[in-house]
C-alpha positions in Angstrom: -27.1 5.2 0.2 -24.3 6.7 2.1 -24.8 9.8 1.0 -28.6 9.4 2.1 -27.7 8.6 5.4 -24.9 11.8 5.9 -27.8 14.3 5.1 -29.9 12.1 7.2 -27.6 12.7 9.8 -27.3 15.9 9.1 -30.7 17.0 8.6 -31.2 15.3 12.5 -28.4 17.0 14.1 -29.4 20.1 12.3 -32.9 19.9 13.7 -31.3 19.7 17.5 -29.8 23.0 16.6 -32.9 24.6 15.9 -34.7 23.2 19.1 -31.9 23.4 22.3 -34.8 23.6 24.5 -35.9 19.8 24.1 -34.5 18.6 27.7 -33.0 15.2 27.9 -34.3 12.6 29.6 -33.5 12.2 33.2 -34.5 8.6 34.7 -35.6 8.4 38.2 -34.6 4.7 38.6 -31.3 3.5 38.5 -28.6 4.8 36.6 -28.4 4.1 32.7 -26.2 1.5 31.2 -25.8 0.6 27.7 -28.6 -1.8 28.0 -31.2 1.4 28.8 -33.8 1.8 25.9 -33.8 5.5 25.2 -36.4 4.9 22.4 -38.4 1.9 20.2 -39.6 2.1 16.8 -42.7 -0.6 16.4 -40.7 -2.8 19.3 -37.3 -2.1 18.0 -35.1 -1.1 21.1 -32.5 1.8 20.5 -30.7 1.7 23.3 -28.5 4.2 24.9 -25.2 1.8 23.9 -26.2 2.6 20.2 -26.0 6.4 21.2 -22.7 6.0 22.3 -21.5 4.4 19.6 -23.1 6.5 16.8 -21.9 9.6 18.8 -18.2 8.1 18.5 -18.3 7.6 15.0 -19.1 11.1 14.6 -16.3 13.6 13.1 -14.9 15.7 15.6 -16.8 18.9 14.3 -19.8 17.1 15.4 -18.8 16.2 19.0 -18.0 19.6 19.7 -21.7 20.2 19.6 -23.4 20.7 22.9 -24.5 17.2 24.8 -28.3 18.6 24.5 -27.8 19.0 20.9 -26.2 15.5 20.0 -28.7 14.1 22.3 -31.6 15.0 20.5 -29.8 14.3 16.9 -28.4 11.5 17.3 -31.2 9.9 18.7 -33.4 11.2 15.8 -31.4 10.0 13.6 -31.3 6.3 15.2 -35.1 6.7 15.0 -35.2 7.8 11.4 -33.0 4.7 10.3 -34.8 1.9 12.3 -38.0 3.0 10.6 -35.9 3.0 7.1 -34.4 -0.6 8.2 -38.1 -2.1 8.8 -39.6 -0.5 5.6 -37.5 -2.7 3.9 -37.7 -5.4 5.5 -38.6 -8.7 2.7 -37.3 -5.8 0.2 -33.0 -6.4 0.3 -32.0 -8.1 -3.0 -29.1 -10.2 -3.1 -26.2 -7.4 -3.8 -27.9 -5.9 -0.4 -27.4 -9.1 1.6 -23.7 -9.8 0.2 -23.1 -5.8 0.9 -23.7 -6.4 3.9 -22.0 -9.4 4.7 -19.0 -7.9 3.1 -19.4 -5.2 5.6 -19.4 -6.8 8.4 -16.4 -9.4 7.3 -14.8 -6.2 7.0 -15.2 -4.5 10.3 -14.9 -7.4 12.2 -11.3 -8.0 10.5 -10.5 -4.2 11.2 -10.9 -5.1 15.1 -8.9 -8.1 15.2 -6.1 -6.1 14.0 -6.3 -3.6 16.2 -4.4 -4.3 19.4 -2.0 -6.0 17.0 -1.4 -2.9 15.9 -1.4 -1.1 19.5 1.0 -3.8 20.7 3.4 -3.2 18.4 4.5 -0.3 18.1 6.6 0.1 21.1 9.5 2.3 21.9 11.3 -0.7 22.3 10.4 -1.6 18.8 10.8 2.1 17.4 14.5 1.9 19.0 15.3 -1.5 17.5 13.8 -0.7 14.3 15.9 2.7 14.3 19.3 0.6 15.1 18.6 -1.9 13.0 18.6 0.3 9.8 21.5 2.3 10.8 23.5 0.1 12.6 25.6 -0.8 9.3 24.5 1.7 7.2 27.4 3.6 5.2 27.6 7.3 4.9 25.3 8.6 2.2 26.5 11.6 -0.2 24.5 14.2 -1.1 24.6 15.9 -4.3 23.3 20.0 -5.0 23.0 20.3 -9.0 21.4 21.8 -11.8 20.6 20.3 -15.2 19.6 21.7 -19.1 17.0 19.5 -20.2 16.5 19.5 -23.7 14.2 17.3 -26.3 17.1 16.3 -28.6 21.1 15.2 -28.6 21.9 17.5 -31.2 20.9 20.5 -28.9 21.9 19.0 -26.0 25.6 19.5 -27.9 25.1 22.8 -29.2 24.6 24.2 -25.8 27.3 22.2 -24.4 29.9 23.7 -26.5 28.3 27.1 -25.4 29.0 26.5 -22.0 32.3 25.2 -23.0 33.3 28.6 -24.1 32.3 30.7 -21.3 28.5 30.7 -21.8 26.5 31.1 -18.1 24.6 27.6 -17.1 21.7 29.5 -15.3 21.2 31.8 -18.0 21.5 28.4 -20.7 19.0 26.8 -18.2 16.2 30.0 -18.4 16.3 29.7 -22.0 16.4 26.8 -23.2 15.6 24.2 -20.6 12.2 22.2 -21.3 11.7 21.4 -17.2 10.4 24.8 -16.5 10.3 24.2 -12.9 13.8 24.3 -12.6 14.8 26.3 -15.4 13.4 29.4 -14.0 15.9 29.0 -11.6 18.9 28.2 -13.3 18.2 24.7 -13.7 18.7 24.2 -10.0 17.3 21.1 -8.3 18.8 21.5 -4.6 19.9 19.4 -2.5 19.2 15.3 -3.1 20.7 11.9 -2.0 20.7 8.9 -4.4 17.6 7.1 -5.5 15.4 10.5 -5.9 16.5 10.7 -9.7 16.3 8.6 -12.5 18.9 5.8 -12.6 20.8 7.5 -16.0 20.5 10.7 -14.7 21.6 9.6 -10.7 24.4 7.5 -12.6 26.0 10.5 -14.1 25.5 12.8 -11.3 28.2 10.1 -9.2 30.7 10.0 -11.7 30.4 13.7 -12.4 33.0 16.0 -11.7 32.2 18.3 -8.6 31.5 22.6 -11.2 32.6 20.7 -14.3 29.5 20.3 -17.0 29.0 16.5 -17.7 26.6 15.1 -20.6 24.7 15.1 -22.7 23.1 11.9 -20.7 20.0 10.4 -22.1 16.9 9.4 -19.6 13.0 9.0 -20.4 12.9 12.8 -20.2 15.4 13.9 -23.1 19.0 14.5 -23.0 20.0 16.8 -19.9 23.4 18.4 -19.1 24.0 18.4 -15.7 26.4 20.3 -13.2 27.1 19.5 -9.4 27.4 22.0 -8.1 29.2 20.4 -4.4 28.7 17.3 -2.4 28.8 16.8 1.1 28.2 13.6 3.4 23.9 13.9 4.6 23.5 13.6 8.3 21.9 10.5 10.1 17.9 11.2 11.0 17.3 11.3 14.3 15.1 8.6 15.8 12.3 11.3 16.0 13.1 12.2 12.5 11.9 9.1 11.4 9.1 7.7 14.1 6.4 7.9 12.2 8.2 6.3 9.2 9.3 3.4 11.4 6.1 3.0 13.2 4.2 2.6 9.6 6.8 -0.2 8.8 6.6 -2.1 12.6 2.7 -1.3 12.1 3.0 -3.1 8.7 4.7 -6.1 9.6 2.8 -6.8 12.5 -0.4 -6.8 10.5 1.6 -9.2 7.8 2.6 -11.5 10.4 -0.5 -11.7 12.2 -2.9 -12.3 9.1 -0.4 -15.2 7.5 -0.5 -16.7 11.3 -4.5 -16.6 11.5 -4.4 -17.9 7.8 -2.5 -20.7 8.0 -4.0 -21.7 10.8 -7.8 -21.9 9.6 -8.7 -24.8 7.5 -9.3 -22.6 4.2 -10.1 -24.7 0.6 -10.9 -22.7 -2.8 -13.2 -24.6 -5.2 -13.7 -21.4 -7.2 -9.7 -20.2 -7.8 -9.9 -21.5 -11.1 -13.1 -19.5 -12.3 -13.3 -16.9 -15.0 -12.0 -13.3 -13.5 -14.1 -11.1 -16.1 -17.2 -13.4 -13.9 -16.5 -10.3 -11.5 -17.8 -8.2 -13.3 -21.2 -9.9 -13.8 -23.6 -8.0 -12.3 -26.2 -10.4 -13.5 -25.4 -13.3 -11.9 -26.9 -11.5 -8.8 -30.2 -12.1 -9.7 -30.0 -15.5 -10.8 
């Protein structure tokens, strides 16, 4: 059905590029409101309020389009789906109806969060947020390294005495390491702070001795010998650094607090909890 309606739209907006020439309507009485019927299908009103909000819900490629052109398709297109709506009118089954209903629930939810959302995300809140993570935080190492990793101990060993006896790590890594992505560089894996590897892998990177060879250490991967290469302490993010970031996790929050607040406080009982789950999937009971 959606996709119906997108070539619908299409197909209407399309239609006002092929005639420009079709002049909109000027009215010689008072000004238009939202309340002004551009058009009626069999006594349906399509006002010029349900222009203005079909042309808003339009992708920006298609409000670029000249004010003539989205005129004319957009009111086509309102035309085209009232006569659609009243040919099936007695016709909805009962998915339709609880579509819909579904729909609705689900806009109308979408507002109420909306200037919850706009309301809290402040720079007040952004600075606060920003402090508040920082404020005690210690300073975090950084680690540059490159690993060997390999499918099995024993080779993990054989290698290791290699290196042991002069043999080059980047060349080893080329060779023989099964994580191609870094292998083709040496085994090099840059620049990372803790929590970006495996714990086994992280673990031995920390106790690891800054251009000596440590492992063979075992993860889900295989065994991997690993050399860090230097350390140093990572620079604090800026506040700008990290907007977006913070503004996700105020945004978050917000939305959290509000719905447990307008939860709690409705009167909410659930006689059907206890019910079957797999019942969701019952398609049938529909049409009963």
């Amino acid at each position: 059905m959606a996709k119906a309606m997108r070539f619908l739209a299409g197909a209407a907006l399309m239609a006002g590029l092929v005639m420009p020439g079709m002049a909109t309507k000027v009215w010689a009485e008072d000004a238009p409101t939202a309340d002004t019927v551009v058009a009626t299908v069999n006594g349906t009103t399509i006002t010029l309020g349900h222009m203005i909000v079909a042309r808003d819900a339009l992708p920006e490629q298609y409000k670029a389009l000249p004010a003539d052109v989205l005129f004319k398709g957009i009111l086509d297109q309102l035309v085209q789906q009232t006569a659609l709506e009243q040919s099936m009118e007695g016709k909805l089954n009962r998915h339709d109806t609880l579509r819909l209903e579904n729909d609705k629930r689900g806009y109308v939810s979408s507002r109420a969060l909306e200037a919850v959302v706009l309301s809290a995300v402040t720079d007040e809140a952004l600075q606060a947020a920003y402090e508040a993570r920082f404020k005690d935080a210690a300073p975090q190492t950084e680690y540059n390294a490159a690993h060997i990793l390999v499918a099995d101990e024993a080779k993990a060993k054989e290698l290791l005495a290699e290196l042991e006896a002069g043999a080059d790590f980047a060349e080893l890594a080329k060779v023989h390491s099964t994580d191609t992505g870094s292998g083709a560089v040496g085994g090099d894996l840059g620049w990372f702070g803790l929590g970006m590897m495996v714990k086994p892998f992280e673990e031995a990177v920390v106790a690891a001795e800054v251009g000596k060879v440590a492992g063979p250490v075992q993860s889900d991967f295989g065994f991997h010998l690993i050399l860090v290469k230097e350390t140093r302490i990572a620079a604090q993010p800026t506040l700008d650094d990290i907007r977006d970031e913070l503004a996700a996790e105020i945004e978050q929050q917000a939305i959290e607090t509000h719905v447990t607040e307008v939860t709690e406080a409705a009167t909410v009982e659930t006689p059907g909890a206890g019910l079957d789950p797999a019942l969701l999937s019952d398609l049938t009971l529909l049409g009963k």
